[in-house]
C-alpha positions as CSV (number, residue, x, y, z in Angstrom):
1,X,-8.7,-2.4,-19.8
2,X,-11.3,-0.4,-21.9
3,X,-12.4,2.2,-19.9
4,X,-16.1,2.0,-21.0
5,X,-16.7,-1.3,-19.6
6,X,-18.4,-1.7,-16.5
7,X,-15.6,-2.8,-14.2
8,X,-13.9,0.5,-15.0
9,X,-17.0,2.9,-14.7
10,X,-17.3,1.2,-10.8
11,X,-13.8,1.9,-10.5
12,X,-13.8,5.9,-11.5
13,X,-17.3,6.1,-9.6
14,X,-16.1,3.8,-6.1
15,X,-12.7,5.1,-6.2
16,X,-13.1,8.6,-4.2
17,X,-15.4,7.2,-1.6
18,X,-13.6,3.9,-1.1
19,X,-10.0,5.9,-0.8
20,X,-11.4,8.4,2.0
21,X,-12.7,4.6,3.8
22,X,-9.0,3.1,3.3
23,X,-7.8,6.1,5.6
24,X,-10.5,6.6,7.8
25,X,-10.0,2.7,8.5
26,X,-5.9,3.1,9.0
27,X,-7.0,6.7,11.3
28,X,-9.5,4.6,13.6
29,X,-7.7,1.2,13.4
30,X,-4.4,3.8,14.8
31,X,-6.4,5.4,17.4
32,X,-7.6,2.0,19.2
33,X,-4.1,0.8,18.9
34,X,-1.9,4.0,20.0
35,X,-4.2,5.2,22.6
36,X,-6.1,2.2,25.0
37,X,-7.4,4.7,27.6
38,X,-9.8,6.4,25.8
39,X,-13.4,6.5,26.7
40,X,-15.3,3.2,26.4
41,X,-17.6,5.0,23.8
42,X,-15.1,6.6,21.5
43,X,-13.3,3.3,21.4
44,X,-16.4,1.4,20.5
45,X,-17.2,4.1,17.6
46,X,-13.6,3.3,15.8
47,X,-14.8,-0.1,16.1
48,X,-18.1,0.5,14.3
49,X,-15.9,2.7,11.6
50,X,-13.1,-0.2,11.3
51,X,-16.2,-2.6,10.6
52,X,-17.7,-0.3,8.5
53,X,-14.6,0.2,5.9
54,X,-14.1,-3.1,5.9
55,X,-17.6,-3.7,4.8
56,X,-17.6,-1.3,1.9
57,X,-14.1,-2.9,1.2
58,X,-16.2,-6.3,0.7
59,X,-19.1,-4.9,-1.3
60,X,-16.5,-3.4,-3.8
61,X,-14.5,-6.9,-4.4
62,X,-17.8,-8.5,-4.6
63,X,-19.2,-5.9,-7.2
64,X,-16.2,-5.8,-9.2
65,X,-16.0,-9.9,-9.5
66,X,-19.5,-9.8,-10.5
67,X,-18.8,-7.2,-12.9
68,X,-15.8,-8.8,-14.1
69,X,-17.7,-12.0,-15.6
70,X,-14.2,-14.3,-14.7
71,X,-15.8,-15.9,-11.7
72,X,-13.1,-18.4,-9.7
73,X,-10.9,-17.1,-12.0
74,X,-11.1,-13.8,-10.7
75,X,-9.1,-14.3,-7.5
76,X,-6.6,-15.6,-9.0
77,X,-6.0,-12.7,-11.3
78,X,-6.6,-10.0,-8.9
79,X,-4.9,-11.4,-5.9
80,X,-3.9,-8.6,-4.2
81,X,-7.5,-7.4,-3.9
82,X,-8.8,-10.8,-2.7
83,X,-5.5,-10.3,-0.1
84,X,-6.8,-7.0,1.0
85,X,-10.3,-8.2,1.6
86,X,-8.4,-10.6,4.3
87,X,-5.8,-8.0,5.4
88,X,-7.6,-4.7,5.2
89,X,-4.4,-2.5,6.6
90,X,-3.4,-3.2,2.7
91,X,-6.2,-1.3,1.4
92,X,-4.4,2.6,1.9
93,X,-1.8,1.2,-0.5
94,X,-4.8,0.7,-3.1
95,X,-5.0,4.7,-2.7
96,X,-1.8,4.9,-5.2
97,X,-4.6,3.5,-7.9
98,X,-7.5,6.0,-7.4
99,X,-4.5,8.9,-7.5
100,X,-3.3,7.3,-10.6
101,X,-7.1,7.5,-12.0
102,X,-7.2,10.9,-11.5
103,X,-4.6,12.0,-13.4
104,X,-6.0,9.9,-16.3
105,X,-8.8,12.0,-15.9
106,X,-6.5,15.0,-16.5
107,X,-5.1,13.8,-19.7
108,X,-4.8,17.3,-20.8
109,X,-2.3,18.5,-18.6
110,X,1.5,16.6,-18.8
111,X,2.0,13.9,-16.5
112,X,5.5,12.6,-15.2
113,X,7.4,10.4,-17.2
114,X,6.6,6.8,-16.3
115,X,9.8,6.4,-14.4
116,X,9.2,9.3,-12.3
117,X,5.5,7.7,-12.0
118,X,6.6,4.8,-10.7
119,X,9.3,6.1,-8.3
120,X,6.4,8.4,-6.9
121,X,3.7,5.6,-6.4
122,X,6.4,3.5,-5.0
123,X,7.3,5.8,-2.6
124,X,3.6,6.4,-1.7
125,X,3.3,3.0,-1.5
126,X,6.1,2.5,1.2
127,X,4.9,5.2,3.3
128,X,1.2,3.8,3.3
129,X,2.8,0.3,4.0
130,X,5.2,1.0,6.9
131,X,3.1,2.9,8.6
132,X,-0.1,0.4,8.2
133,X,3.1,-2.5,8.9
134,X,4.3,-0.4,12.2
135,X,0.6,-0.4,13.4
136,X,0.1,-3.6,13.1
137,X,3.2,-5.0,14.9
138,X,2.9,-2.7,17.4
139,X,-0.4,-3.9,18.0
140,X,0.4,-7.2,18.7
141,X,3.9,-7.2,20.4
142,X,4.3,-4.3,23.1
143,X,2.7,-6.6,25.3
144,X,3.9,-9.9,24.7
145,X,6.7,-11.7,26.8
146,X,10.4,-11.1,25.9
147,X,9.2,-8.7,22.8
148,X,11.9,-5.8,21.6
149,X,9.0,-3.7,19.9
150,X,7.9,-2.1,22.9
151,X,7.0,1.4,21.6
152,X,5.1,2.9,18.3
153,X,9.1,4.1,17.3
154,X,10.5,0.8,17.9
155,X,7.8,-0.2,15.3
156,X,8.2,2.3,12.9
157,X,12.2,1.6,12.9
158,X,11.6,-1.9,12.5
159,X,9.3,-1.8,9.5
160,X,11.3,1.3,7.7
161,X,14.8,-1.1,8.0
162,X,12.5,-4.1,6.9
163,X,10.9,-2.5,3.7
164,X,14.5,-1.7,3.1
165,X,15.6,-5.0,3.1
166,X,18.4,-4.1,5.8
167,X,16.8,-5.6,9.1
168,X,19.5,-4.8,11.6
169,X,17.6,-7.3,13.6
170,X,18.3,-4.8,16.7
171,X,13.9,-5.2,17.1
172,X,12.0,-8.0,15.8
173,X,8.9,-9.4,15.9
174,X,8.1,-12.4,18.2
175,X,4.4,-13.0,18.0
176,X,3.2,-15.3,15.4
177,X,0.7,-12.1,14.1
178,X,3.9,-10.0,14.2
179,X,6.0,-12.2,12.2
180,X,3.3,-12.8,9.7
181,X,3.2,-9.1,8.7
182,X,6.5,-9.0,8.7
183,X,6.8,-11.8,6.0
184,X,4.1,-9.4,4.0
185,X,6.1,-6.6,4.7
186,X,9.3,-7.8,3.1
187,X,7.8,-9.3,0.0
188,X,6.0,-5.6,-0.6
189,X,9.3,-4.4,0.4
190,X,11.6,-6.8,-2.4
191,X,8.9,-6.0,-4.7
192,X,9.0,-2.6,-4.4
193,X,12.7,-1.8,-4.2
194,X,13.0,-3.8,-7.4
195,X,10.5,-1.3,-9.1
196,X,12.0,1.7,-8.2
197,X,15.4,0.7,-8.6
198,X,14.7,-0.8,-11.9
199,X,12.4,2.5,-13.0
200,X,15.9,4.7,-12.1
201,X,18.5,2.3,-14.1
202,X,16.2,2.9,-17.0
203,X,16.0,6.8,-16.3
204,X,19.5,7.0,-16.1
205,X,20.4,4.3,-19.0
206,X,17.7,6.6,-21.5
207,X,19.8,9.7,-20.4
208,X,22.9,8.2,-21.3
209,X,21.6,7.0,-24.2
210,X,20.9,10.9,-25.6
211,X,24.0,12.2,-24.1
212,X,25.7,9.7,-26.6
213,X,23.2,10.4,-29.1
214,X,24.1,14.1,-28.8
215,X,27.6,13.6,-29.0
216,X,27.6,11.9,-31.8
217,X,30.4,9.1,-32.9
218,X,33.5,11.1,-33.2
219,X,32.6,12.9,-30.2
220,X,32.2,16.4,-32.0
């Protein structure tokens, strides 16, 4: 993408501000789900922040399609934005993005190699994922009849052994909500495994590759 058109100038300028709204929605969206007896008032003020994120979330899809000139088009193209409008415990993941933006911005200084790159946003991008994944389930199954995700720990073991791809299957969802995010989670989780793991077999098959090189034919 040419970086003086106008999508990407929204992008460098909405990026900052819309990264510290992605966490300050997953911090207020944790403290109405991990702690229900708070104060009526400090409850209602997540709320209004949760609303509020989500919001900006909308204004920044809906600038960056009309900026984008593609119109239907455009949410077929970009649809894990038009997903994160619906699902807005996606957005922290979108923080891998403005991170990798600002170390464009630093082209001076060397950067990782873009296997290491990718292993690192990966990673980020799990961590984001489970813990916005483990929220949500949690959310919707400690209470319900019969559930095995009865604590915030149960969650976070179930969505760390699902973005594996292992699923011991010792706690699983029940809810229709709950087995929803877990069909998101373990399509982010396939997806992402497959990058890193390909990202390393090329590390490894590039380092072979100049040991041989180094060695030379006969081996001298």
């Amino acid at each position: 993408m040419d970086d003086d058109n106008p999508t990407a100038r929204w992008e460098r300028r909405a990026g900052p501000p819309l990264a510290v709204a992605s966490l300050l929605f997953l911090a207020s969206y944790a403290v109405r789900v991990l702690d229900e007896g708070l104060p009526g008032p400090v409850l209602d003020l997540c709320l209004a922040v949760l609303y509020g994120c989500w919001a900006l979330f909308i204004v920044d899809y809906a600038v960056r399609w009309r900026l984008s000139g593609e119109g239907p088009g455009f949410v077929r193209r970009h649809w894990l934005d038009s997903l994160v409008v619906v699902l807005p415990l996606l957005r922290p993941v979108r923080i891998v993005r403005v991170y990798d933006a600002m170390q464009d911005r630093r082209a001076a200084e060397p950067r990782l190699s873009l296997q290491g790159r990718v292993m690192l946003y990966a990673s980020m991008a799990s961590t984001l994922l489970g813990v916005s994944a483990a929220l949500a389930v949690y959310h919707y199954e400690h209470h319900a009849p019969d559930a095995s995700i009865r604590t915030f720990g149960d969650a976070l073991w179930w969505a760390a052994s699902t973005l594996a791809t292992v699923g011991y299957g010792d706690v699983v969802p029940v809810t229709l909500m709950g087995r929803l995010v877990a069909v998101v989670l373990m399509g982010c989780g396939l997806a992402l495994l497959g990058a890193v793991a390909g990202s390393f077999s090329s590390y490894l098959m590039r380092r072979f590759a100049r040991s041989g090189d180094d060695v030379g034919p006969l081996g001298g």
